[in-house]
N, C-alpha and C positions, 0 to 999 in steps of 0.2 A: 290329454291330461285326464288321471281317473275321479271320479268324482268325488266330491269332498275338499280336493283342492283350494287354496287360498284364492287365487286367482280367479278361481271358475266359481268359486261361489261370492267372491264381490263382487263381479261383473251382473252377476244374475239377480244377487240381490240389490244393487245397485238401479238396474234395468227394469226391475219391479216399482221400483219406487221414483223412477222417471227421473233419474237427477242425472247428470251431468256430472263430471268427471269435479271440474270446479266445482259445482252446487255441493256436491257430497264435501270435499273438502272443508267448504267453508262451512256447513253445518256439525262436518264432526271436530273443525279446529283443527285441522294438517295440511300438509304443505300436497297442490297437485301433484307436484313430482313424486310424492309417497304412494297416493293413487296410484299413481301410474304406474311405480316399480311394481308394486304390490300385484296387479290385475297384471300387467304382462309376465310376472313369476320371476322378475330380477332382485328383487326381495320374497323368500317364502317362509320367514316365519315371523312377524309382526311381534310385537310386544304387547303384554297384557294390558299397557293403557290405552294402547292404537287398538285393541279389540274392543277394548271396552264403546270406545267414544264410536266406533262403527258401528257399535250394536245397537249403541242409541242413535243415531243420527239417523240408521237405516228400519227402525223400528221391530226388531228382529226379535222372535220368539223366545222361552228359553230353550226351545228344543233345537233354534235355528244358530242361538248363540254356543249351544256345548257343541254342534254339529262346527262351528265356524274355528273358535279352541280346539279344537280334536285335529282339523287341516291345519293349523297352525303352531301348535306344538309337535305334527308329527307322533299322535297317539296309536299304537297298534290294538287299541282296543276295539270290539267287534263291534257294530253296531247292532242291535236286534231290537229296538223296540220298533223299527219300519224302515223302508226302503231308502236308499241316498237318495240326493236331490237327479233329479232328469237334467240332461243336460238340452238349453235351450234350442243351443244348434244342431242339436241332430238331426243327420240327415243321411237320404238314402235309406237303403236297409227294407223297402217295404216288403219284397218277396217274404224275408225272414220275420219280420216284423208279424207282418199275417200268420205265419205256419205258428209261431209263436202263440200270438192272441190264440189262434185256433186253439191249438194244444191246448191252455189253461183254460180256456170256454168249455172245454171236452170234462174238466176236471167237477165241473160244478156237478153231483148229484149219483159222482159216478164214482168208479175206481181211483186208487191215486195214480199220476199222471206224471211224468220225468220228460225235462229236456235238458241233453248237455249240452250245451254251447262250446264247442272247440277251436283251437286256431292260436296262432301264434303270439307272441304277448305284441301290446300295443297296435291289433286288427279291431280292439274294442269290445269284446266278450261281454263286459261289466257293461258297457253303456249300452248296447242292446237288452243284455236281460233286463236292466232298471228300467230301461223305457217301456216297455212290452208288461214289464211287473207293474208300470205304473197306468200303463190304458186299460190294464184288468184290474184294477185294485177293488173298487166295487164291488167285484164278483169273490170278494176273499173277506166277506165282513169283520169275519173274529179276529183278524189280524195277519198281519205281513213284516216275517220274520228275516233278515238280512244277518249274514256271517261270514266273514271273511276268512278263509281257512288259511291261510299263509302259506297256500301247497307250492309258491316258487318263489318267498319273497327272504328277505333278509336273514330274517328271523325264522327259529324252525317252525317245522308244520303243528297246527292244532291237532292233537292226536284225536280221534273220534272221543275218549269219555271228557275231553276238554270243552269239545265243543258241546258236549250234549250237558256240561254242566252250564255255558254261556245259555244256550237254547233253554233252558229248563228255568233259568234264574227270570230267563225276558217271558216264561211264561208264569211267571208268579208262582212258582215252586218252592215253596222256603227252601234253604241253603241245606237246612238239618234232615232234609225230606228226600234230597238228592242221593239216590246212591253212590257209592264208590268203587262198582266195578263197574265194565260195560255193558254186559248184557242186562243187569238188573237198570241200570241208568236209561236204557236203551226203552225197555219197556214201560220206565216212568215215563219217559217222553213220549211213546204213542197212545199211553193213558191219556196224561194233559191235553194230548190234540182229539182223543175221541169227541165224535161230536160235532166237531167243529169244521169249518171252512177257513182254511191258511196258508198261505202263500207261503213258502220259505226261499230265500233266495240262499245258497251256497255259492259263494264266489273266490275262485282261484284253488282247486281243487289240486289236492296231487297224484288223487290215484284212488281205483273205486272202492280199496277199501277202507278210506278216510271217510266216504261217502254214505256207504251202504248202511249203518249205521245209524244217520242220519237224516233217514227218508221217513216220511209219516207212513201209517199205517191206517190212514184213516180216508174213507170214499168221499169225496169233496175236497180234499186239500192235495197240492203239488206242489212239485220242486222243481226251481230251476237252477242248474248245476253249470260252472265255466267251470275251464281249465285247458291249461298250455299242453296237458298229457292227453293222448287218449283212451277214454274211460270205456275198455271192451267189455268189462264184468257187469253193468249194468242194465240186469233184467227189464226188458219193456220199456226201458229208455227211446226216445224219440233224439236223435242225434243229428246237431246241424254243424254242418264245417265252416266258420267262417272265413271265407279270401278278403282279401285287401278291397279297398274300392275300385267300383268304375270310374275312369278318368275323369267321363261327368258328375259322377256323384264327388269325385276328390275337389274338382273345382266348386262346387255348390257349397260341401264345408271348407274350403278357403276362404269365400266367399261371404257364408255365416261371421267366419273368423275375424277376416279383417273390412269385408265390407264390400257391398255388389261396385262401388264405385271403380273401386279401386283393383277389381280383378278384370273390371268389363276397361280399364284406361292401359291395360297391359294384358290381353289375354295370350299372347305368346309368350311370355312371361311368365304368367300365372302356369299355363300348361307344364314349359319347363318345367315348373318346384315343382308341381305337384307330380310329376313323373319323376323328377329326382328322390324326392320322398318315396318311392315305389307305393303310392297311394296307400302305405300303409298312415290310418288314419290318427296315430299318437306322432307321427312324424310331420305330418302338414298341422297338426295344432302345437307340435315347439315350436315348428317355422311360421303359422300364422300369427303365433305369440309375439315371435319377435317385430314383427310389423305393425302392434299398434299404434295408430296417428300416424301411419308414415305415408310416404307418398309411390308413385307410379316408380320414380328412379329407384325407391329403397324395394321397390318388390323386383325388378330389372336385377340391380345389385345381389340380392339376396339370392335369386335365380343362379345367377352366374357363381356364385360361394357354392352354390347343392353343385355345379357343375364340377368341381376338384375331389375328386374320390378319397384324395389324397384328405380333404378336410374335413369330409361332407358328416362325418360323425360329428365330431368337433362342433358342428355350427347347429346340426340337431339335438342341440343340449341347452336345458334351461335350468334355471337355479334348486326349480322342483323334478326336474325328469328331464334322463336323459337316453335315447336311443338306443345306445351302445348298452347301457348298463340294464337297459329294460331287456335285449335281447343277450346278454350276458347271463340274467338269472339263468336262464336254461338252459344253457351249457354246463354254469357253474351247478348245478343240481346234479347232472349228470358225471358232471368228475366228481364227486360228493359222494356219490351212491355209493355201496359196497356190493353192488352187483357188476359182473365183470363185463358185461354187454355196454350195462350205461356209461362207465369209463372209458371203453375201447368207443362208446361214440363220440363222446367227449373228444377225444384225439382224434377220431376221423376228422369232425366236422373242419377243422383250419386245411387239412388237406386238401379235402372237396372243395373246398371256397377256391383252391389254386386250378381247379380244372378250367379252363378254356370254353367256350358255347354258352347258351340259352340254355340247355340240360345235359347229364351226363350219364350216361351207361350205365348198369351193374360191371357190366367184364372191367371197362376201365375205371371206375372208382375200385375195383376190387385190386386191380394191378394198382393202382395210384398206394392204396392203402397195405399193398403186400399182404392182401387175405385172400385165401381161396376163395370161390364162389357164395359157398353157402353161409360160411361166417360173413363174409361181407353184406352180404344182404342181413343176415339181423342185425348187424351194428346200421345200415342204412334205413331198414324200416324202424330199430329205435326212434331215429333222429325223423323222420316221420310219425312216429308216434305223441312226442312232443313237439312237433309243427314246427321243426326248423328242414324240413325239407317237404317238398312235396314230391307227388308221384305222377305225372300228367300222363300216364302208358305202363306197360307193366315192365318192369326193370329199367326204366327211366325214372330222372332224379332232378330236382330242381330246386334250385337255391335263391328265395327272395333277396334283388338289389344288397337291399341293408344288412340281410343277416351274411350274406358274402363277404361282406366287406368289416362285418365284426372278424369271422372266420379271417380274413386275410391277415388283420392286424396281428390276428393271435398267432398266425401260423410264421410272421414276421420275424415277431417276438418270442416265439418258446424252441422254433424247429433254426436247426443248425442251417448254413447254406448246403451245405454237403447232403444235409434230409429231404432236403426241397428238389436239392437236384436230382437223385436217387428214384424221388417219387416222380419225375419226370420224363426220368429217361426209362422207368417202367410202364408206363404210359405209350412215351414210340414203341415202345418195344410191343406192347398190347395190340397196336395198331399194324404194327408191322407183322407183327403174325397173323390176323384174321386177314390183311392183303394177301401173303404169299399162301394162306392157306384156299383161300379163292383160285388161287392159280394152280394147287395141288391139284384142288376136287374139279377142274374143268374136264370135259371127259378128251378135249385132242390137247395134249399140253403143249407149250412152245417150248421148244430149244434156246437156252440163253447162252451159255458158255462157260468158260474153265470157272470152277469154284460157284456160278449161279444156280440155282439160290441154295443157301447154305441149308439143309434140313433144321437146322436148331431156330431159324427164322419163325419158322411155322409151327414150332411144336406147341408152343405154350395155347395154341386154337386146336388141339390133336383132335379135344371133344367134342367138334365139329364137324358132321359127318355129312351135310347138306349145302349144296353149293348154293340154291339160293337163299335159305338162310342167312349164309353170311354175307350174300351180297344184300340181304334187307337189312342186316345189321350196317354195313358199310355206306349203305344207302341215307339211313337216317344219319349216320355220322359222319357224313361225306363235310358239311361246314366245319367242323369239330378239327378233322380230319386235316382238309386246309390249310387252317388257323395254326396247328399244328406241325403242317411243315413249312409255311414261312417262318414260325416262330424258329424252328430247328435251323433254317436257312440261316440264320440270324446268330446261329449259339457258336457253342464249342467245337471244336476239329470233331467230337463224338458226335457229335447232334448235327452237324451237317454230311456226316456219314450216315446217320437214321434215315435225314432227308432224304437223301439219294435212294435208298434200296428202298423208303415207302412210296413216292413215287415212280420207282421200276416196278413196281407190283402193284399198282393203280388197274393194270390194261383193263383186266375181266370190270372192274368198275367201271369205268370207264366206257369203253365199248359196248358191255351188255344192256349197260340203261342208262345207255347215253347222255352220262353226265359231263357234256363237252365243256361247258363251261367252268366249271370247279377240275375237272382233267386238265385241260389247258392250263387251266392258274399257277396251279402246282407244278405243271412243267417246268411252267415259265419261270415260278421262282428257285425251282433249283438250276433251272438253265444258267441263273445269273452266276452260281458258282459252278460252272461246266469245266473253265480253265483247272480248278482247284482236283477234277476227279481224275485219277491215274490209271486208271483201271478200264481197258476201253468196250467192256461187256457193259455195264452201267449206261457209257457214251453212247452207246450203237442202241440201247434199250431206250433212251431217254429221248434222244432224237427221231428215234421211230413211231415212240409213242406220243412227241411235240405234233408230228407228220398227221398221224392218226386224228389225235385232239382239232388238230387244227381243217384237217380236211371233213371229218366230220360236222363241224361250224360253218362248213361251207367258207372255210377260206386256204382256196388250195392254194393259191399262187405260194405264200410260203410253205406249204405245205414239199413241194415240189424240192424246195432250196432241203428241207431237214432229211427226206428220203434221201437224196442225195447225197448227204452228207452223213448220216445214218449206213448208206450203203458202202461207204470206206469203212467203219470201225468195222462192219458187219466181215467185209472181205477179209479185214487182219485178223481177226478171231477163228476163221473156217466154218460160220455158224451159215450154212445150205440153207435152216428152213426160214433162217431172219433173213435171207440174202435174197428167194426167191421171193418171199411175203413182199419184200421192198419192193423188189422189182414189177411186181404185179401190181401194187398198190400206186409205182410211180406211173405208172400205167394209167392208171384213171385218173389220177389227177394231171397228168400234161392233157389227154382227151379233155376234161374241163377247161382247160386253162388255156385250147384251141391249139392245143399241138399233138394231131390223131397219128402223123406218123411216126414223132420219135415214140407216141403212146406204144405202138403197134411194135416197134423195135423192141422196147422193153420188155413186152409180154412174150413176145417172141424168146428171148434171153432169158426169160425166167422158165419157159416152158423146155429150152434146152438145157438150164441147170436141173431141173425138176425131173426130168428121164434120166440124166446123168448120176446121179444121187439117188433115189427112190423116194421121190416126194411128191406121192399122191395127191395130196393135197394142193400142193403149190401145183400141182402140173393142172387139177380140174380147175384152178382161180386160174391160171393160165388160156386157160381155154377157153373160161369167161371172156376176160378182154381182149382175144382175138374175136370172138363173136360179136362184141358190142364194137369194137372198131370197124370190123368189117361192114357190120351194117350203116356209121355210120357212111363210109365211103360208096356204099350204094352194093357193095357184093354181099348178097341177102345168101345163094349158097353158101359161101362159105362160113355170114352168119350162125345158117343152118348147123352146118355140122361141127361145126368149135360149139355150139350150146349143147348137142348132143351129148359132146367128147365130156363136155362141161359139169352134165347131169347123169349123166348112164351110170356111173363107178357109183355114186349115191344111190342113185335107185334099185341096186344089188349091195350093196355092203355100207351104208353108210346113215348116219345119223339122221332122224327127221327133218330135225334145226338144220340142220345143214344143208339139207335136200330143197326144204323150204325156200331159203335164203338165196339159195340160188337159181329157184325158179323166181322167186320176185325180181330178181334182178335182171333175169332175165325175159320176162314178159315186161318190165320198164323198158327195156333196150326193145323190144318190139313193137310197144306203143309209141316211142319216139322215132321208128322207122315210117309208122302207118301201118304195120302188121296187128290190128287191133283183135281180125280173133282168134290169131294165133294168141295173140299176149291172154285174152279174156280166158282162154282156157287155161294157160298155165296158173295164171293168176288165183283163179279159185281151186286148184289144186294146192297152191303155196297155204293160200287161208283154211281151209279142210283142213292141210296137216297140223299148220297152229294150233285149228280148234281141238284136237285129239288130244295135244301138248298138254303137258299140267297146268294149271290155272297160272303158272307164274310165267306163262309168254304171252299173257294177254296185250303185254306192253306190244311185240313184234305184231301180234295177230292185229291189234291197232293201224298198225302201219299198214300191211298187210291188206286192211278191208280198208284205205283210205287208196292204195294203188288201183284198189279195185274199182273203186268209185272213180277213178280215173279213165281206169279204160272203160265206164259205161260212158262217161263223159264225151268220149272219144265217137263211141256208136251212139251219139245223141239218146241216149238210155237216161233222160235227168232223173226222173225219179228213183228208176237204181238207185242211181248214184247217191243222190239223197238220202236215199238208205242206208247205204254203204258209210257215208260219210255221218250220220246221226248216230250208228252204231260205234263207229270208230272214237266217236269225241268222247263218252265218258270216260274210255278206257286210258287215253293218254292225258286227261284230267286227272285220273286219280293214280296212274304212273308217273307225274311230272316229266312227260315227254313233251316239253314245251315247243319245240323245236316241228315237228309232229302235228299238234295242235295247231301252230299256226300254218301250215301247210293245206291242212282238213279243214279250215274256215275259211281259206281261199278258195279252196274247191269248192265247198260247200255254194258258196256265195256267188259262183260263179256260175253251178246250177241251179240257185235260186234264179238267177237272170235269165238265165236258157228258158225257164219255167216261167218267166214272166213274175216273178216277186221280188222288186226291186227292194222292197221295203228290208226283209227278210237278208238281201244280200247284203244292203250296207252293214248291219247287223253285225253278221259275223264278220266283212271286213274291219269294222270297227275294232273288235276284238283281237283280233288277228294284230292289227297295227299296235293297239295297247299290250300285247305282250314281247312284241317284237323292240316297239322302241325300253320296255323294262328290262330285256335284255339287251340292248346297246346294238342289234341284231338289223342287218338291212332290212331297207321298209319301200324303195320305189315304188315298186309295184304296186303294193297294196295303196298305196297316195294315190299310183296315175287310177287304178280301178276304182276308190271313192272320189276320184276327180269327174271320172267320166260318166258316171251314174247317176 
């Protein structure tokens, strides 16, 4: 509620004067229930005998009673002779509070001093500057000047010589003495303040040059300036962004609101609303409004109404202010303007409310909205400008709870279904390009088959010329991503054709930074329409890369069933390099799943498709898993030379990454025989090459120095290994290589124990089991190792 309010100022006057809800009542001659509509704001404009008999009964000034009429008629007249009233319950806010005080403390003796206060309507702008105006007021003897500039409200804006005639009158200017252009009015006004020491509060500003006009010119006196825009023109300004509350601080003023009883007798409860409210603080004080005298059920109840998206405006609306309509001025401002940026934001903003995730890209709000890049982003930092979006990264975008769901109603109500779908199916499409375009820029590409992938898939990412780029791009929008193709899974015969081709262009995601879990998902849910797809390049793609997802997760057993079934569409198609990848890959997973000879059959089969064809490649994977079979069966020569066959072609003609990859794989397969230093050699030749990589294999080099801490483990080396293992954890920390992580806290922990640091090893097993069971991810082991410890 902003201050001045009917509600918020009987309460307070009320509470001054110690009375009770009845006592007042019976002293002013009205019915409780009037009370009580009144202070909860279900009645907000009183009649002139109900003010009168309040003014006496509450013994109220006459500066307290024209202040009470002005909230009660709904006056748009300024105030300027001092500050509104503070509001009792305020709460929170100290960091700002302080920077605040500080600032105006700065102002005494010195230059003049500006803070704007920014943020989105209903974060509180006003009730912070009054409060802060009002713990310094002392320090501003000659007076403290308040002005409402109307820069987002009903009514138009006070044009600068309007206000400097309001300012000019409150400083005892006669009327006739007042100029009537603005620069000469301008310079009245920093006459009258020579001298002097003045606070002026400017509130709800629309732009700096309503402002600039308006500033004193005088050493000692400041200005504190809100507004829903923001104000980049203003010189030497000190600028604070205000966000929403902290959860704690949102329940403290619920609290204030309706009463410590009564949030501390429901605090799951209370959390809800205050989280349905997006802790924007005009929203928990409609909804603490509607709660007074009520009890534990009616705050339960009320919880559960913020829970219906569908309503939840609706119910954050009271007789004096409403939500929707407090986060409507700034939109409607922006379809208002006769600048063609504010308009075109105006129309983005209900789009953007229809994107999907926690935040949203520049590329896809650009596709969403059918604007090139660089127009999209001014129409996006508009709407940033005036704080209906934020920026939490650079070309990322973020939409407060409530103002989304203003955005949605409107995109409801004004956009066609045909508009909506349009902006949707430009959206897969965005997504679908920056996938296949990942699979362009890989430097060994996969063979799909007749008609895959189409060129016009990839083009609209053309100006993308970095592979891992877009797989950072891909990366942060993998949940987005997701969400995106179940929703598709879900649509039109069109949209579950989207589905299809953006999960067959998944792999390089997928695979390179091992996002098995969100891979897998997506599989999984276009698996469900598998029957529906006719096309059997898709089928052999989707079941391969099910195979993949799933054997990566370390769950080969069905991993086994999808290669297999994968390796029929792959044979109908005549695609060599998906046929031999299979067969090498079903290779290691029967070895897992403790079937080494038909493993060793199949490798075999692929290595004689792979010399039959000219597939280099498939023949050196080939050669792998005859050497890790072999070893496991105990023939270490022939180990030997399938790793050689395996590696040699790399170490003359082939890619580092690659060369890398498969010496790790192959000093694992050495470590697991007891060939420890053979493997230790290879091993740190694999991390060498990492370390040379560009700084974006640090995820692999992770791995990498976490096998390596393996094989010291193996040569009783623990403190290596420790090494090995400490260097490895920030890097798949801050790759979310979860999977990785908890592998390297097992190890870790388990040369903590070799070392005799038992304490240290529960530790990281600790750790290890906590992200394992948040991934739904087997956990035995790490249980029997803090069982035994």
């Amino acid at each position: 509620m902003e201050p001045g309010a009917v509600a918020d100022l009987l309460r307070r006057f009320r509470a001054r004067s110690a009375l009770t809800q009845e006592a007042l009542a019976e002293r002013a001659g009205l019915s409780v229930e009037a009370i009580r509509m009144l202070e909860t704001g279900r009645r907000r404009r009183p009649r002139q005998p109900t003010i009168t008999r309040l003014a006496a009964a509450l013994s109220l000034s006459p500066a307290e009673v024209e202040a009470f009429q002005q909230a009660a008629t709904g006056s748009a007249r300024a105030t300027t002779t001092d500050l509104p009233f503070d509001l009792e319950d305020f709460t929170g806010r100290s960091a700002q509070v302080e920077q605040l005080t500080k600032v105006l403390d700065e102002a005494v003796g010195r230059a003049v001093t500006l803070s704007a206060i920014g943020g989105m309507g209903g974060v509180g702008k006003t009730v912070l500057a009054v409060h802060a105006a009002r713990l310094m007021a002392d320090r501003f003897p000659d007076g403290r000047l308040y002005l409402n500039l109307r820069g987002n409200g009903g009514q138009a804006p006070l044009t600068p010589l309007e206000a400097l005639t309001v300012l000019l009158q409150a400083l005892d200017v006669p009327a006739g003495d007042i100029p009537g252009d603005l620069d000469r009015a301008s310079a009245r006004y920093r006459t009258a303040l020579a001298g002097k020491r003045v606070l002026v509060l400017l509130d709800d500003a629309a732009d700096s040059a309503q402002v600039i006009p308006l500033i004193p010119g005088t050493a000692g006196c400041s200005a504190l300036i809100t507004s829903r825009n923001r104000l980049t023109n203003l010189s030497g300004a000190r600028h604070l962004l205000l966000e929403v509350l902290s959860e704690q601080e949102s329940l403290q003023l619920l609290a204030e609101i309706v009463g410590a009883d009564l949030v501390n007798a429901e605090p799951a409860a209370a959390t809800d609303l205050v989280r349905r409210c997006g802790c924007l603080p005009l929203a928990i004080r409609v909804a603490g409004g509607q709660l007074a005298g009520g009890s534990a059920a009616d705050l339960a109840t009320l919880a559960a109404r913020l829970g219906d998206d569908q309503a939840r405006l609706d119910v954050l609306t009271s007789p004096d202010v409403s939500v929707r309509s407090t986060i409507a001025v700034s939109i409607d401002a922006l379809a208002k303007s006769k600048r063609a940026t504010d308009q075109a934001a105006a129309t983005a903003l209900p789009l953007c409310s229809l994107l999907d995730g926690d935040s949203f890209s520049l590329r896809v709000a650009a596709s969403a909205l059918n604007l090139p890049l660089d127009e999209a982003e001014d129409v996006l930092e508009k709407l940033v400008d005036v704080h209906l979006l934020e920026t939490p990264a650079l070309h990322r975008y973020r939409l407060h709870d409530l103002v989304a769901e203003v955005g949605r109603e409107r995109a409801y109500a004004t956009l066609t279904e045909a508009d909506r779908r349009s902006a949707w199916e430009r959206v897969l499409a965005c997504y679908q390009a920056m996938l296949w375009r990942s699979e362009e820029l890989t430097p060994v590409l996969r063979e799909y088959g007749p008609g895959w992938p189409d060129p016009s898939w990839a083009e609209p990412a053309a100006d993308q010329t970095d592979l891992q780029t877009v797989l950072d791009w891909l990366d942060v929008e993998r949940f987005a991503l997701l969400a995106a193709v179940r929703k598709a899974v879900a649509g039109s015969p069109v949209e579950r054709l989207a589905a299809v081709r953006l999960v067959a262009g998944m792999g390089q995601l997928g695979s390179a930074r091992r996002r098995w879990t969100e891979w897998q998902s997506a599989l999984q849910a276009v698996h469900e329409i598998f029957d529906e797809i006719t096309d059997p390049v898709p089928k052999a793609l989707i079941l391969a890369d099910l195979s993949n997802a799933s054997s990566g997760y370390g769950d080969y057993l069905p991993a086994v069933g999808y290669r297999e079934r994968a390796l029929k569409y792959a044979e109908a198609i005549g695609n060599y390099q998906l046929q031999g990848s299979l067969l090498v890959n079903l290779s290691y997973t029967l070895q897992r799943v403790g079937r080494p000879k038909d493993g060793l059959a199949r490798a075999e089969q692929a290595l004689e498709l792979a010399k039959a064809h000219a597939q280099p490649g498939v023949e050196s994977a080939a050669y792998l898993m005859i050497g890790s079979l072999a070893g496991e069966t105990g023939d270490f020569t022939l180990q030997t030379e399938a790793f050689v066959l395996a590696a040699q072609p790399l170490r003359t003609n082939g890619l580092p990454e690659h060369l890398a990859y498969r010496l790790r794989f192959i000093a694992e397969s050495l470590r697991e025989c007891g060939r420890h230093e053979e493997a230790l050699e290879l091993i740190q030749e694999c991390v060498d090459l990492y370390r040379q990589l560009p700084d974006r294999a640090d995820g692999r080099l992770a791995e990498a120095l976490s096998d390596l801490g393996a094989v010291y483990q193996a040569l009783d080396r623990h403190e290596d290994a420790v090494t090995c293992f400490q260097e490895s954890l920030p890097l798949v920390v801050e790759y979310e290589i979860w999977d990785q992580e908890v592998l390297a806290r097992t190890r870790l922990g388990e040369s903590h124990t070799a070392a005799g640091r038992a304490a240290e090893a529960r530790t990281e097993w600790k750790l290890a089991l906590s992200l394992c069971e948040g991934h739904d991810a087997p956990s035995d082991e790490l249980r029997a190792l803090l069982g035994a410890s």
